[in-house]
N, C-alpha and C positions, 0 to 999 in steps of 0.2 A: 519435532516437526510441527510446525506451525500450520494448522487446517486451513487457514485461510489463504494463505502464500499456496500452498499447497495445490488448491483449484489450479491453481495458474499451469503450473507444472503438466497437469494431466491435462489440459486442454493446450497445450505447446506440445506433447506427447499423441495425446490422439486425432492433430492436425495433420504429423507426422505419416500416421498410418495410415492415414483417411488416405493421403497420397503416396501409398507403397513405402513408408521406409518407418518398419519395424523391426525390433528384439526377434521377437515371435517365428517373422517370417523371414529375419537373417538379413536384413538388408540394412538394418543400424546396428552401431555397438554403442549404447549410452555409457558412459562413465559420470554416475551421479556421487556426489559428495555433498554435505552439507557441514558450514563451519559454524551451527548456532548463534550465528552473531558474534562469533569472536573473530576479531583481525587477523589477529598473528596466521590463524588456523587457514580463513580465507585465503591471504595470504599465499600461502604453505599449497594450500589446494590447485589456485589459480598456477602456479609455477612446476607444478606435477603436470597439469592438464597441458599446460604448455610442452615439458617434456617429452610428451606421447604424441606429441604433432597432431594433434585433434585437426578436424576438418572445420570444426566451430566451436564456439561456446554460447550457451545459453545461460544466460546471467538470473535470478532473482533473488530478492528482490536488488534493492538500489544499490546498497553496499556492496556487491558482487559485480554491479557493473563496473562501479570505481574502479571497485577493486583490477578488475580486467582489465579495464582499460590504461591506469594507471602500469602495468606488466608487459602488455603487447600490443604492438601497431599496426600488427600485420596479421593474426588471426580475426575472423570476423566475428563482431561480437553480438549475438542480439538479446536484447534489453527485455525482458518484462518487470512487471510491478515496480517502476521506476521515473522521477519525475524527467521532464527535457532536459538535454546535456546542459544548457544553462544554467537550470535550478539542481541540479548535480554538481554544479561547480569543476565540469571536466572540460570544457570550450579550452581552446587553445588562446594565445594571447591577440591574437586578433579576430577572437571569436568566431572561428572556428571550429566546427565539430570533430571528434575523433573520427578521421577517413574508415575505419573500419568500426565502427559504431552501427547496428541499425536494431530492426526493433522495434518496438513500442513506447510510446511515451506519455505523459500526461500531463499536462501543466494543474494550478491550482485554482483554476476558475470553478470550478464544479463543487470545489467546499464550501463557496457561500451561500449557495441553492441549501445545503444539509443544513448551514449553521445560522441562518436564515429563520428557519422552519421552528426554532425552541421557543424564541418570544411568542409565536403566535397557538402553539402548543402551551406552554404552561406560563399564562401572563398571571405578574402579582399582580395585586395594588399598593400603592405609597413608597414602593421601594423599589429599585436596579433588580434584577433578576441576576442571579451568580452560576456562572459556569463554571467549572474545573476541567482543565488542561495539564496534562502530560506532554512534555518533548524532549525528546534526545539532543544535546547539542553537538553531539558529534553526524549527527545525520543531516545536511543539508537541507535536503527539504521537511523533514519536522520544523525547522527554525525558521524557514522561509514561511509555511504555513503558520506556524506559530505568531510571524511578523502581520500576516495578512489576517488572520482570525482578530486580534490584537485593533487593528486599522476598522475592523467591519464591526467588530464589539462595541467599541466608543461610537459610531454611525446608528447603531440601534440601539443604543441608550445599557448596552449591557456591559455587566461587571465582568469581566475573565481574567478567573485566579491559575494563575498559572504554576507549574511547579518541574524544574528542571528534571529527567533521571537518566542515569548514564547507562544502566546498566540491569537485566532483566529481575536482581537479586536486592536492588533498590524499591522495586515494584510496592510491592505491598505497603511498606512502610512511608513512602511517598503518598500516596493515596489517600492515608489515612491521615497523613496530617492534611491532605485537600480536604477530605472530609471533615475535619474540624473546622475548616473554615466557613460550614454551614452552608454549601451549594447548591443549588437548586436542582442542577442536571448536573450531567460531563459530557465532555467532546472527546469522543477518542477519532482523533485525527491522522493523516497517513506516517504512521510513525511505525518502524519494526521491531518497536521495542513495546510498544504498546500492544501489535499485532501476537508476538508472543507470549504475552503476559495476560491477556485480555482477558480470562478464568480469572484469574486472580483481581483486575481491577471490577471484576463484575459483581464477585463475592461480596467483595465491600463495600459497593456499593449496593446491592439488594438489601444488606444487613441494616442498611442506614434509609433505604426505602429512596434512594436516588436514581432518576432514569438516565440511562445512555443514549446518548446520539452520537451520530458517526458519518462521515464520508464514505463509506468503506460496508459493500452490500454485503461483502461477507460475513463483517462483522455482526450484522442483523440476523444471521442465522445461528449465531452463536451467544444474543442475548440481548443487542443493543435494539431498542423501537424503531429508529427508521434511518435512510439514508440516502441521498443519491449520490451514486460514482458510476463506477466502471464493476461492470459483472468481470471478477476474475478470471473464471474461466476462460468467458470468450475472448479477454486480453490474451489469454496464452496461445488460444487456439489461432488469433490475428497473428501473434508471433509465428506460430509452426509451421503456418501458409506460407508465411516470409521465406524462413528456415528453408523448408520444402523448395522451393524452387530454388534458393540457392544449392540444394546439393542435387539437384536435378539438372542446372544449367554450370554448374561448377564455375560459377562466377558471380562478382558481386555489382557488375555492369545494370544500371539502372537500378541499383539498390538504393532505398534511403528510409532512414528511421521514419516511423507513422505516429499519427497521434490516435489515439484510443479511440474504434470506433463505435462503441455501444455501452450505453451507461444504465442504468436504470433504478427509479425513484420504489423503493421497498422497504416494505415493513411489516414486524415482526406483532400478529395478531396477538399471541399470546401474554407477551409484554405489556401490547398497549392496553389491555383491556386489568390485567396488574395495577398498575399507573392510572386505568381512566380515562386516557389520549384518547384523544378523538382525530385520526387519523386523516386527509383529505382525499377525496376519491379519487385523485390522481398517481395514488401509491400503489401497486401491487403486493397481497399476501407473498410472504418470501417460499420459496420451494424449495 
């Protein structure tokens, strides 16, 4: 189970309740599965849930929305921790959304605010500053981010060493051949490969005295100095609201996917003070 994905679930869960429809008090039955990241499993999963005529499905993160969507057209899906059906690469051929798509979504403009932020945090002299980069290239928007990080690195005069990984058991050993390439920071960006592995890309990086930065405020609680995106939670909880009234009104009339309404710039004191960062007073200690 991945902690950070994780927020999202309980604030989609306790939006739920907020509006009458709990376990507890018998008014929902959840059917949760988790496929680790592996397809087949998803898969396998999404085509169960479908069998039991679910009244919805809630997707996290991205890969489960695909996944879903990719399966049925007629259950209604809603999204968390997942980029726009655009950068999902799920738009129909005339770019069109899946009709039974809604949810939450996030485009990739909020990562240059985080990856922005490293130059003026840890500036060399006489030389490009080097970041290291992980992305899945089966994950659409890792590669899209990946594209755009890429695009805003050369604009700020920064090196980003990049390193493909497909898979959560590639982790470690990917890393550390980033680390030999003598880094200065890392970017862990909105990848779910990243996000499951993040312990381990942290370790080796502490061992080598490398600081993290990240999109991703979750991330910040679990090691990395700073970040701005989207509070996970309350993306979930934005979803449950959704949720909520659709099984309230039993209909999906005047539904449409949202985009993320609350981000926020935090950072991890205990980290920065590690490192030495000097932090700007427009971050928030993370809680």
């Amino acid at each position: 189970e991945d902690s950070t994905i994780e927020q999202a679930k309980d604030g989609f869960l306790d939006a739920l309740t907020a509006n009458g429809f709990s376990e507890k008090d018998q008014t929902l039955e959840v059917i949760y599965r988790n496929a680790q990241g592996d397809i087949p499993t998803l898969t396998q999963i999404v085509r169960y849930m479908i069998s039991q005529e679910v009244e919805l499905m809630a997707t996290n993160p991205s890969l489960s929305t695909i996944t879903a969507v990719q399966n049925t057209s007629e259950i209604p899906i809603f999204m968390m921790v997942a980029p726009t059906p655009e950068l999902m690469e799920v738009q129909g051929k005339d770019g069109s959304d899946p009709p039974n798509l809604f949810g939450v979504a996030e485009n990739l403009n909020y990562i240059d605010t985080s990856f922005s932020l490293i130059p003026k945090l840890l500036p060399v002299e006489g030389r490009s500053l080097k970041v290291g980069l992980l992305y899945n290239q089966s994950e659409p928007q890792s590669v899209s981010a990946f594209n755009r990080l890429q695009g805003l690195a050369d604009k700020l005069e920064v090196q980003l060493v990049a390193r493909p990984v497909n898979t959560t058991a590639d982790v470690k050993l990917v890393t550390e051949a980033l680390l030999n390439e003598d880094i200065d920071a890392f970017f862990a960006n909105p990848d779910n490969t990243v996000f499951s592995s993040f312990e381990t890309i942290l370790k080796s990086c502490n061992e080598v005295q490398v600081p993290i930065f990240t999109s991703e405020a979750g991330l910040v609680k679990r090691g990395a100095v700073s970040a701005y995106g989207a509070d996970l939670y309350q993306w979930g909880y934005q979803v449950g609201e959704q949720a909520a009234g659709f099984l309230k009104n039993k209909s999906t009339e005047g539904l449409e996917w949202e985009m993320v309404k609350l981000r926020r710039r935090v950072f991890n004191p205990e980290v920065a003070q590690r490192y030495g960062i000097e932090i700007p007073a427009t971050y928030d200690p993370i809680d």
